[in-house]
C-alpha positions as CSV (number, residue, x, y, z in Angstrom):
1,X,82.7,37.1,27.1
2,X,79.1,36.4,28.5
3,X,79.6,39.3,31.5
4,X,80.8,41.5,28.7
5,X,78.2,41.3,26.4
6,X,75.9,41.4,29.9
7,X,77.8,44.3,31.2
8,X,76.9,46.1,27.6
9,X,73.2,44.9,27.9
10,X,72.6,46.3,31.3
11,X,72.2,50.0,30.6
12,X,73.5,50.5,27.0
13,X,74.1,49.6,23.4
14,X,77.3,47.1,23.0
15,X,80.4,49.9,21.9
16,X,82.5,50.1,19.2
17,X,85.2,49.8,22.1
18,X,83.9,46.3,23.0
19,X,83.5,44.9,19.6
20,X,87.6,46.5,19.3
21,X,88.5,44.2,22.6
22,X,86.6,40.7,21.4
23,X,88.2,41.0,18.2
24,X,91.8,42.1,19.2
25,X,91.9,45.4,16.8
26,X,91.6,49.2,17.3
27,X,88.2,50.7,17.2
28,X,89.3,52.9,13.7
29,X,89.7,49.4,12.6
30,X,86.7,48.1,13.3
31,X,85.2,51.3,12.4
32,X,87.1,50.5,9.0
33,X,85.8,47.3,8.8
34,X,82.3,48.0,9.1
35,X,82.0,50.7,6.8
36,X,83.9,49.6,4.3
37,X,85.6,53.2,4.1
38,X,89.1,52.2,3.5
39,X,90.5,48.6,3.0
40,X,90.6,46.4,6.0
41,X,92.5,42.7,5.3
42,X,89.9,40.1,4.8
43,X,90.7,38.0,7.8
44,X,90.8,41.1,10.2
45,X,87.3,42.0,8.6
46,X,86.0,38.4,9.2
47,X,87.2,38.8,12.5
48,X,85.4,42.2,13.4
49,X,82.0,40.7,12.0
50,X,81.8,38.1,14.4
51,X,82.7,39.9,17.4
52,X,80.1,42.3,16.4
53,X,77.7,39.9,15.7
54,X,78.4,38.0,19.3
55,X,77.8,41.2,20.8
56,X,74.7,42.3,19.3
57,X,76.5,45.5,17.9
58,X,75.1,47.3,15.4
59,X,76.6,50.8,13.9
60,X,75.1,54.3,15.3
61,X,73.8,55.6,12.0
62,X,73.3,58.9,13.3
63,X,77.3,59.3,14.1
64,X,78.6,57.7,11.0
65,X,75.7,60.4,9.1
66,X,77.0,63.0,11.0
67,X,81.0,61.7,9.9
68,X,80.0,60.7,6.3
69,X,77.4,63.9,5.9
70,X,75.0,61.4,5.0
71,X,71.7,59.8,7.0
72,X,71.3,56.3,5.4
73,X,68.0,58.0,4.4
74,X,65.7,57.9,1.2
75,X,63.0,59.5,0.1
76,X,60.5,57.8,-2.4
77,X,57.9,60.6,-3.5
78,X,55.2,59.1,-5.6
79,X,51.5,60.6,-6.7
80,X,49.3,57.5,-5.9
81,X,51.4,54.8,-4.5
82,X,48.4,53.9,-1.8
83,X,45.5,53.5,-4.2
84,X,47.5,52.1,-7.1
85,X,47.6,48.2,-6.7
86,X,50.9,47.5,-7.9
87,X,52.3,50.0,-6.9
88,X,53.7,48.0,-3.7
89,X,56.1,46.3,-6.4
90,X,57.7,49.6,-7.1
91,X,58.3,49.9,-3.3
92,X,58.8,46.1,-3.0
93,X,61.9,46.6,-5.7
94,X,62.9,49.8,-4.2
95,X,63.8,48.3,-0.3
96,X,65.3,45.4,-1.6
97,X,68.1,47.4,-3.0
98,X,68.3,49.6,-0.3
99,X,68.3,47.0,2.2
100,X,71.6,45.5,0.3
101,X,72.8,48.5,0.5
102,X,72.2,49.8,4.1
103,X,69.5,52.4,3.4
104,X,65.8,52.9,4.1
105,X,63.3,54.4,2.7
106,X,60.7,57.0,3.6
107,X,57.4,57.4,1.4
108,X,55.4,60.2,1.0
109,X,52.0,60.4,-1.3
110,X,50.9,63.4,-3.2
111,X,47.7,61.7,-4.1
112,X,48.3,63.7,-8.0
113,X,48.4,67.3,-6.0
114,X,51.4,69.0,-7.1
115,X,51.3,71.5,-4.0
116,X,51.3,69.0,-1.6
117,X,53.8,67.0,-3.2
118,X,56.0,70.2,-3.0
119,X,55.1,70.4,0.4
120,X,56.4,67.3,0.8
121,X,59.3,66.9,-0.9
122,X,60.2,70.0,1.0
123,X,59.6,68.0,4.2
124,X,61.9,65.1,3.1
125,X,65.0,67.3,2.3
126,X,64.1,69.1,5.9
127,X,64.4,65.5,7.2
128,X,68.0,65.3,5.7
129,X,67.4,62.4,2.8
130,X,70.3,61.6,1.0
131,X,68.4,61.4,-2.2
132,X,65.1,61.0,-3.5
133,X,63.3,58.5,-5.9
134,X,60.3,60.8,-8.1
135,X,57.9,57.9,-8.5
136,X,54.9,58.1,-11.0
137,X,52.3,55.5,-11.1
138,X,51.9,55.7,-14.9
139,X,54.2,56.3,-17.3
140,X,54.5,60.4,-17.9
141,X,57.0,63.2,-18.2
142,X,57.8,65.3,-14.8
143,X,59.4,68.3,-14.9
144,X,62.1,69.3,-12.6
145,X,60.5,70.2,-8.7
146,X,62.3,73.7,-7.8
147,X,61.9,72.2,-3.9
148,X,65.0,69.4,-5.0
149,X,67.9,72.0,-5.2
150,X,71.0,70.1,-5.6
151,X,69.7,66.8,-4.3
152,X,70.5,63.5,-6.4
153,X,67.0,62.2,-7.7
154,X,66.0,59.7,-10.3
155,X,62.4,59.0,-11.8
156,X,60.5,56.2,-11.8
157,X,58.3,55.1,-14.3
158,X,58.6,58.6,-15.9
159,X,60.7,60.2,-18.1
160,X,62.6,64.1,-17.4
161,X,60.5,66.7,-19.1
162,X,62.1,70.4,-20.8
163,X,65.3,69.7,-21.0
164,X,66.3,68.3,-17.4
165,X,69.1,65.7,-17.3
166,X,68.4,63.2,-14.3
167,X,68.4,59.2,-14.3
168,X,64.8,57.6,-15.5
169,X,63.4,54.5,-16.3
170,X,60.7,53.6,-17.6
171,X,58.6,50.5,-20.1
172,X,59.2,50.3,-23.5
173,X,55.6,51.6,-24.6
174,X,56.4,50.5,-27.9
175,X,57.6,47.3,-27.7
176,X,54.9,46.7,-25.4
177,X,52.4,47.0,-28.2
178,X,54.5,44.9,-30.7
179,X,54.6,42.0,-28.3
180,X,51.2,42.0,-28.5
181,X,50.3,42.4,-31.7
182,X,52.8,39.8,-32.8
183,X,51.4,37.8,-30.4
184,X,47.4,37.8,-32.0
185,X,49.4,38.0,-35.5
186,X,51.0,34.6,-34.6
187,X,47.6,32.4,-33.7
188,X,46.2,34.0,-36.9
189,X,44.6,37.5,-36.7
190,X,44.4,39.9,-39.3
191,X,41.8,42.0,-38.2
192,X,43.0,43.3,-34.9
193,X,42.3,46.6,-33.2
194,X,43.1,48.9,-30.6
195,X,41.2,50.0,-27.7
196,X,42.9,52.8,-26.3
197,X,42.7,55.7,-23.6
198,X,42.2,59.8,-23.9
199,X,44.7,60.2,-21.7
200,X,47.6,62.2,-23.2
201,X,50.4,60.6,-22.1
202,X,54.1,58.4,-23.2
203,X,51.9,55.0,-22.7
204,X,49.2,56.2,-25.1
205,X,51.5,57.6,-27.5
206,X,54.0,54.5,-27.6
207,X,51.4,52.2,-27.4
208,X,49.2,53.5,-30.2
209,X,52.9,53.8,-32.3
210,X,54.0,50.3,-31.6
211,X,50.5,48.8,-32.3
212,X,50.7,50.7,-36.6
213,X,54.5,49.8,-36.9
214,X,53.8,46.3,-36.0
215,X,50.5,45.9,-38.2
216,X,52.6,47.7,-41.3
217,X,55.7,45.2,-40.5
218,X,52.9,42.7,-41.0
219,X,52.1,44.1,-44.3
220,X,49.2,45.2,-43.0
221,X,47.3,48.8,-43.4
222,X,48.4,50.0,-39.8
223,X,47.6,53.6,-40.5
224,X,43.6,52.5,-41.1
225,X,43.7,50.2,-38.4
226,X,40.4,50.2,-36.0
227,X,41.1,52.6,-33.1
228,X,38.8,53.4,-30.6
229,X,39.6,55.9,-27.5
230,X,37.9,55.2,-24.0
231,X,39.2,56.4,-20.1
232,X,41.5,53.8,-19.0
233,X,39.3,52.0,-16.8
234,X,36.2,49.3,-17.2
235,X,33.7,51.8,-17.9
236,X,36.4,53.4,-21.1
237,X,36.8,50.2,-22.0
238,X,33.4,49.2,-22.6
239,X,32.6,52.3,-24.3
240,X,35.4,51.7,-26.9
241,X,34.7,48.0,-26.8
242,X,31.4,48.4,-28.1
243,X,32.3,50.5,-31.0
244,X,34.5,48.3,-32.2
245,X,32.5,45.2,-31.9
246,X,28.9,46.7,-32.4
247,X,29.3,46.2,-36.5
248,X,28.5,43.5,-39.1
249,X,31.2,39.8,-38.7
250,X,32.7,40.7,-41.9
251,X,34.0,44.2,-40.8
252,X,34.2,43.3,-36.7
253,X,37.8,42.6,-35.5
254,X,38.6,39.1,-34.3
255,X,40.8,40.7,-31.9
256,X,41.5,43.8,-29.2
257,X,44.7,44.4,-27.9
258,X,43.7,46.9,-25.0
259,X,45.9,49.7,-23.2
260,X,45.2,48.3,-19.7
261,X,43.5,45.2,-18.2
262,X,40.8,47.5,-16.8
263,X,40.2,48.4,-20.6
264,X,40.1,45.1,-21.1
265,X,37.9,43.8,-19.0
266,X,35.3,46.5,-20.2
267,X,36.1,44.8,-24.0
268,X,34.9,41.6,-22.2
269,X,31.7,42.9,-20.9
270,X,31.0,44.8,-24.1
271,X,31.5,41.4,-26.0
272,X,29.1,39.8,-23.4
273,X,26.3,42.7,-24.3
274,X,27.0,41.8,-27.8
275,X,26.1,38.2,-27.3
276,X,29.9,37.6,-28.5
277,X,32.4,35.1,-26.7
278,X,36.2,35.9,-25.5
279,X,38.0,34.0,-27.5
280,X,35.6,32.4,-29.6
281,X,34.7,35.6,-31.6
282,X,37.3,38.2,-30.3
283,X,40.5,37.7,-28.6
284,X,41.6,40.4,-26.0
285,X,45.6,41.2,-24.6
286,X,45.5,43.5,-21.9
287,X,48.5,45.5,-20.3
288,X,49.7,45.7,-16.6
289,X,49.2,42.0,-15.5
290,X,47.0,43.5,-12.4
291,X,46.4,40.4,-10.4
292,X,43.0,41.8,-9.5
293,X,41.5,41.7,-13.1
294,X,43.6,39.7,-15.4
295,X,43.4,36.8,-13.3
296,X,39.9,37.2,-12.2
297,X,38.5,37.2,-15.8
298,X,37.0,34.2,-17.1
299,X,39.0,33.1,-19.2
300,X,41.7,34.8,-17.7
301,X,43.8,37.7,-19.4
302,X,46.5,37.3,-21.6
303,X,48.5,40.5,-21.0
304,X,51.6,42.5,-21.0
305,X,53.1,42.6,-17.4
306,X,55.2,46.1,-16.6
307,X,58.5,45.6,-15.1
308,X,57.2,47.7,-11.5
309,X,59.6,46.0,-9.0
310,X,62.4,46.1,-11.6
311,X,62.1,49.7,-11.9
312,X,62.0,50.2,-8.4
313,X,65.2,48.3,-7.6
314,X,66.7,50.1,-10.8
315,X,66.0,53.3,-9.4
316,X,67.0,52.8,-6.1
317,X,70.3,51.2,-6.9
318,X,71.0,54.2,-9.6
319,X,70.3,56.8,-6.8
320,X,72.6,55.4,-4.5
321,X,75.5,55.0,-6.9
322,X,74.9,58.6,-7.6
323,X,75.0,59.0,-3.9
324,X,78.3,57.6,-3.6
325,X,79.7,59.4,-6.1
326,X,79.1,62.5,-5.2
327,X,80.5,61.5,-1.9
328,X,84.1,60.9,-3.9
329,X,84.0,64.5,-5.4
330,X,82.3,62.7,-9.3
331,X,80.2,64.6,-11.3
332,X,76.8,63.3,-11.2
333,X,76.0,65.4,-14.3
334,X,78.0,63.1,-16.5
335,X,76.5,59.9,-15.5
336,X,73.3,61.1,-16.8
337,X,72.5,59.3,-19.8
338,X,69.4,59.0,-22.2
339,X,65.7,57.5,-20.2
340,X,66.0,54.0,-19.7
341,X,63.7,51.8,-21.5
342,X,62.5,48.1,-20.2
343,X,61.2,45.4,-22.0
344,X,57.8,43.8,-20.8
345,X,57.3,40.0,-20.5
346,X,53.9,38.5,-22.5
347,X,51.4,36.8,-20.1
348,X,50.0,34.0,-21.5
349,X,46.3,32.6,-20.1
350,X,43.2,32.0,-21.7
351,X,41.9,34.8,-24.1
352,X,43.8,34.6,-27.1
353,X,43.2,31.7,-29.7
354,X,43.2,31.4,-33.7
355,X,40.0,33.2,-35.4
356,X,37.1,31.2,-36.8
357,X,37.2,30.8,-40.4
């Protein structure tokens, strides 16, 4: 056993032909066996894994590609996946599924340019990918790339624009607002507004959407609820921060639920230049849970943390399903069901607590 495996060791990769010998079978069988491609008895199976294991023998992906039609190959196109910190949760979600299911993944960023990420996606069907996972680092509509031809995709953290019928998920942008709200609603706040971005875009919409419904389920007025619009970063944030906070106590809010923890953190400092204390005379939620702000923020953010690595590994394990059927002859076309929504989980830390009297 120890001069075959040395034998295999001296010059070559351990065969399928060895790993048949050590475990008494036929190489189709252990072929069988390690694909899972037709039904092997368990004990047989058991038997094959160890002599392949004991031999260090690991399937040529290239020749079972080249039998199956397939590579074992991903692609994961996204627009700013290397300047977006937590963006590596999308990925991080993404190769655990594939692992589990033999695959790997190969990333490519467009950094937002839609003719390089043509260019690209281009380059990964050229490479032979099996499928690709459209990846958007905030939540928007994407229409249909005319490079994907007939190639299985599915979208993450976006939703299929003009009519195209594909596999998406992404956050529940109005639910994310309600948690919130009925989060500031529950230690005590009636006065409680929105600081939101300019961006046109699913988030904005659903958030601003879920933050009236909740207020009018309150039996509050949510259509004259306080509503400020900044960019979605610091500086947006303290620009829209300071108009709703710059006005007498009577009329301020006692709390800000924000579209973003960058937003929020501008709320903070806008509080600060107004001589006003988070969560003494405002309380603040945020959304994102990005580890860089929400924790870093004294006191630290209660926010609304999106599901990125769930997404991922949802996406990932939907494309390869889709793979495999389309392997057995299935339609993929009626698989395709409505954008898949996910609820977010409620952060609690430091920034929310009941309003003075």
């Amino acid at each position: 056993m120890g001069s075959q495996r040395a034998a295999d060791d001296a010059g070559r990769r351990p065969s399928i032909a060895a790993v048949a010998a050590l475990a008494g079978v036929s190489p189709t069988t252990v072929s069988h066996a390690l694909s899972g491609t037709r039904a092997v008895r368990a004990e047989t199976r058991e038997r094959v894994i160890r002599a392949a294991a004991q031999l260090g023998y690991t399937p040529n992906r290239l020749a079972s590609g080249l039998r199956l039609q397939r590579t074992g190959v991903i692609g994961l196109a996204s627009d700013r996946i290397a300047t977006t910190a937590f963006a590596g949760r999308i990925v991080q979600g993404a190769q655990e599924a594939a692992r589990e299911r033999d695959a790997v993944l190969m990333i490519v960023d467009s950094e937002g340019d839609a003719e390089l990420e043509a260019r690209q996606l281009r380059s990964l069907l050229d490479h032979r990918v099996d499928g690709i996972l459209l990846a958007r680092m905030f939540h928007q509509q994407v229409a249909r790339p005319e490079a994907l031809g007939s190639t299985p995709v599915v979208l993450v953290d976006a939703t299929p624009a003009d009519g195209w019928r594909v596999p998406a998920i992404a956050p529940d942008e109005h639910a994310i607002a309600v948690t919130a709200v009925a989060h500031l609603l529950a230690a005590g706040h009636r006065r409680i507004a929105f600081a939101t971005t300019t961006d046109d875009a699913p988030a904005s919409g659903g958030r601003e959407a879920g933050f009236r419904t909740a207020l009018k389920d309150a039996g509050l007025d949510g259509s004259r609820a306080l509503v400020e619009r900044g960019s979605s970063d610091s500086h947006g944030g303290r620009t829209a921060g300071r108009r709703l906070l710059d006005r007498p106590e009577a009329e301020r809010p006692t709390a800000v639920f924000c579209f973003n923890d960058q937003m929020a953190m501008g709320v903070y400092q806008a509080a600060a230049g107004l001589g006003l204390d988070v969560p003494r005379d405002c309380s603040v939620v945020g959304v994102d849970d990005l580890d860089l702000v929400a924790g870093a923020l004294d006191p630290a953010l209660t926010t609304i943390a999106l599901p990125h690595r769930e997404m991922g590994r949802w996406g990932m394990t939907t494309l390869l399903d889709l793979i495999d059927a389309s392997g057995h002859g299935r339609s993929r076309a009626t698989d395709v069901s409505a954008p898949v929504h996910l609820r977010c989980k409620l952060v609690e830390r430091g920034s929310v607590m009941p309003p003075r009297p």
